[in-house]
C-alpha positions in Angstrom: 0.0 0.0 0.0 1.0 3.6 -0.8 2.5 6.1 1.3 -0.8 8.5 0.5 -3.1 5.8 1.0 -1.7 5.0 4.3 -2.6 8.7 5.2 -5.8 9.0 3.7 -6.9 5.0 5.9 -5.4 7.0 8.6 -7.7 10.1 8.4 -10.5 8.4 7.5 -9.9 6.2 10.8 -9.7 9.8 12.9 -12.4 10.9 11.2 -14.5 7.7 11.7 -13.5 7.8 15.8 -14.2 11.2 15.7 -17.7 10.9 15.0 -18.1 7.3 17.1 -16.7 10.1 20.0 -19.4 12.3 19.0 -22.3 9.7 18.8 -21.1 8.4 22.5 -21.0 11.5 24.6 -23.3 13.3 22.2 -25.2 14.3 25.7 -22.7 15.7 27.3 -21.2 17.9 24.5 -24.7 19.4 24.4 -24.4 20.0 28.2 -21.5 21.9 28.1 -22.2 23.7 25.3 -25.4 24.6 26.7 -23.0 25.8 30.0 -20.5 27.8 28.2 -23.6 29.7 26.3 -25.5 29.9 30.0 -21.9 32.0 30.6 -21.7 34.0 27.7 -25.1 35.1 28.6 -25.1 35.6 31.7 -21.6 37.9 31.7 -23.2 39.5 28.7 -26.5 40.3 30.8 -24.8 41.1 34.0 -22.9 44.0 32.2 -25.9 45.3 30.6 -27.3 45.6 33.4 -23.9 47.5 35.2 -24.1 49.8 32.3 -28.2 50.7 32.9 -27.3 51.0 36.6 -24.1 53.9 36.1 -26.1 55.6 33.7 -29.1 55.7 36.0 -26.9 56.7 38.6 -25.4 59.6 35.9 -29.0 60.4 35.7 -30.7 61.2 38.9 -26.6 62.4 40.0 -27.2 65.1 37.5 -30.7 66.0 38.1 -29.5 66.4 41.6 -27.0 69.1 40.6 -29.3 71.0 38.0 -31.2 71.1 41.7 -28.6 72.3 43.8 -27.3 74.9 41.5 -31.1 76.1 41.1 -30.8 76.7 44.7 -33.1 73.6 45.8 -30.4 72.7 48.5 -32.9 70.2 50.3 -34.0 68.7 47.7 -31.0 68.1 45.9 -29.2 66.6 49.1 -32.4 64.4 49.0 -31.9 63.1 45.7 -27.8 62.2 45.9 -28.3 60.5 48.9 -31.0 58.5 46.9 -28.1 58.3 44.4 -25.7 57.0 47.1 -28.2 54.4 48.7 -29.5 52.9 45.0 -26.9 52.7 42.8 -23.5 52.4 45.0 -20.1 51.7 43.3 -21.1 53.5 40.7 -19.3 57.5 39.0 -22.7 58.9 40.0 -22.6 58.1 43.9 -19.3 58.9 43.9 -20.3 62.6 42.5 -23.4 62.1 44.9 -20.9 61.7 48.2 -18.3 64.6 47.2 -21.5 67.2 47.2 -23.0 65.5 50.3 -19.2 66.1 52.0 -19.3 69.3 50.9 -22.5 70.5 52.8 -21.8 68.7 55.7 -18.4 70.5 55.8 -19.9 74.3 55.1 -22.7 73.3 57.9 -19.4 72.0 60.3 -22.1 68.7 60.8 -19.2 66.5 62.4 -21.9 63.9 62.9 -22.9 64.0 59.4 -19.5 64.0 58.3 -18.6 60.9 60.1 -22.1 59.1 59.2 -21.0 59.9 55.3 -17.3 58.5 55.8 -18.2 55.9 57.6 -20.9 54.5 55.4 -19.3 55.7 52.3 -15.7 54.5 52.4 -16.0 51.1 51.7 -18.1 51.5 48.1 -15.5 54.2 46.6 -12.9 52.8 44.1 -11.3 56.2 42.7 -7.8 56.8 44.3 -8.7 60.5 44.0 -11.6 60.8 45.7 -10.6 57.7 48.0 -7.6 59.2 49.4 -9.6 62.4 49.8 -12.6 60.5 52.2 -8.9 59.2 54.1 -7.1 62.9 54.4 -10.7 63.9 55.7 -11.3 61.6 58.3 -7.2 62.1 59.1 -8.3 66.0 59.4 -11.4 65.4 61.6 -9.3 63.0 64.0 -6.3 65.7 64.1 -8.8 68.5 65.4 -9.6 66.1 68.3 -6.7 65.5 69.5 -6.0 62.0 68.4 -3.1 62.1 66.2 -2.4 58.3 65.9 -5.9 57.9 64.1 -4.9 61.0 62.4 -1.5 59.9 61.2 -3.6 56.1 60.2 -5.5 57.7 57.4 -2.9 60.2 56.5 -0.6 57.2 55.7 -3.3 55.6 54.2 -4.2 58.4 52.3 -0.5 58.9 50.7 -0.2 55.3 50.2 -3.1 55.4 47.7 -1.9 57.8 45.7 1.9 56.4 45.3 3.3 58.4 42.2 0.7 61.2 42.1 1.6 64.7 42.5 -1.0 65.1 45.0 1.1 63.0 47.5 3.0 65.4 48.8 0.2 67.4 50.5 -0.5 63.8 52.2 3.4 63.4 53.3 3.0 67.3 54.8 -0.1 66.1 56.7 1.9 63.1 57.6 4.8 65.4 59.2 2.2 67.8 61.0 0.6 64.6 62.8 4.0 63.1 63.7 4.5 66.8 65.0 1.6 67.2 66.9 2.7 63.5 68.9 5.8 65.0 68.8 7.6 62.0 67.2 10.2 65.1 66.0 12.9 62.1 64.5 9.9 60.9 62.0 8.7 63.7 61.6 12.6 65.3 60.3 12.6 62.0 58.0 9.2 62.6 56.5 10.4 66.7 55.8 13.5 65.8 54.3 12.5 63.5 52.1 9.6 65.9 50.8 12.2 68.5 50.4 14.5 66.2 48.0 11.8 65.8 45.9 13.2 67.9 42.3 9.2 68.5 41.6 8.1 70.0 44.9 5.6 73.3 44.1 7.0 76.1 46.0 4.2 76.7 48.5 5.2 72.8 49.7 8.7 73.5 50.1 7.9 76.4 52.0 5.6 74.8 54.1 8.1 72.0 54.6 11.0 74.3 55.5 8.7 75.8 58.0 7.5 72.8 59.3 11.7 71.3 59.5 12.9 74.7 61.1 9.8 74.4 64.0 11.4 70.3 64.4 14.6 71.3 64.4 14.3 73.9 67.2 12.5 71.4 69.5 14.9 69.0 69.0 17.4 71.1 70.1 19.4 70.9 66.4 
């Protein structure tokens, strides 16, 4: 027998196995067809429906704001925290949560604040706005007193934003706590290493030198 009849005896005999394989476990090919379409569907469904919730969430955010420029302050507060409490992890809370910070800031609502924070913290994802909730709650703990909390979210704070130019103003907030509990050794470290930084803004390095000279004089240096 030829070489290329050997070949074709030998794809026929695949071939033929093949569809014997086929014929045998016919039931269970359908299953997991049936599965892997179940899966297609269901991620396919699942972000349809993520994409129906941000834009609600875009939505009633943005009526919100139409409302609270308009002047409707109660109202509009109404609506984001509707926002917040409906369509969490979403752009639209987050929006919902900055302007809901914001009045409970201009009101000096400590409560509220911590209420927000507290409840809040857990469903923002954005570094920006994360590390913002953080320097806040660093800021609230710092005016009572308790700079250990304080200097927790600080660090936690600048840790989220590794790399960002924004980081600095966490590392000066850092320095001030360390101050404050006057760990003055720490608190030279953190200064000096802000200052060595080529693309510190000038109102930082002042602040910093400020900051160093006031360390420096109560360590005796």
């Amino acid at each position: 027998m030829k070489k290329q009849e050997l070949r074709r005896d030998a794809f026929r005999e695949n071939v033929v196995k093949g569809v014997q394989y086929f014929n045998d476990n016919t039931a269970t090919i359908i299953k997991i067809f049936v599965v892997i379409v179940l899966l297609v569907l269901g991620m396919s469904y699942y972000n349809h429906l993520g994409k129906i919730k941000q834009k609600n969430a875009a939505h009633l955010a943005g009526r919100a704001q139409n409302t609270f420029i308009n002047g409707n302050l109660v109202e509009a507060m109404v609506k984001f925290e509707r926002v917040i409490d409906d369509y969490p992890n979403t752009p639209g809370a987050v929006q919902s949560l900055v302007y809901l910070l914001n009045d409970a800031i201009e009101q000096n609502n400590s409560e509220l604040i911590n209420k927000l924070l507290n409840e809040n913290t857990g469903k923002v994802y954005d570094p920006i706005v994360l590390s913002s909730i953080y320097k806040l709650k660093g800021d609230i703990n710092h005016n009572n007193a308790d700079y250990a909390s304080a200097l927790k979210f600080y660090r936690k704070a600048e840790t989220i934003v590794d790399g960002n130019a924004i980081q600095t103003k966490y590392q000066l907030d850092i320095a001030s706590a360390l101050i404050a509990q006057s760990d003055f050794v720490e608190a030279l470290q953190t200064l000096e290493e802000i200052i060595d930084n080529e693309n510190l803004e000038f109102n930082e390095k002042n602040i910093a030198e400020e900051l160093m000279a006031y360390t420096k004089q109560m360590m005796g240096i």
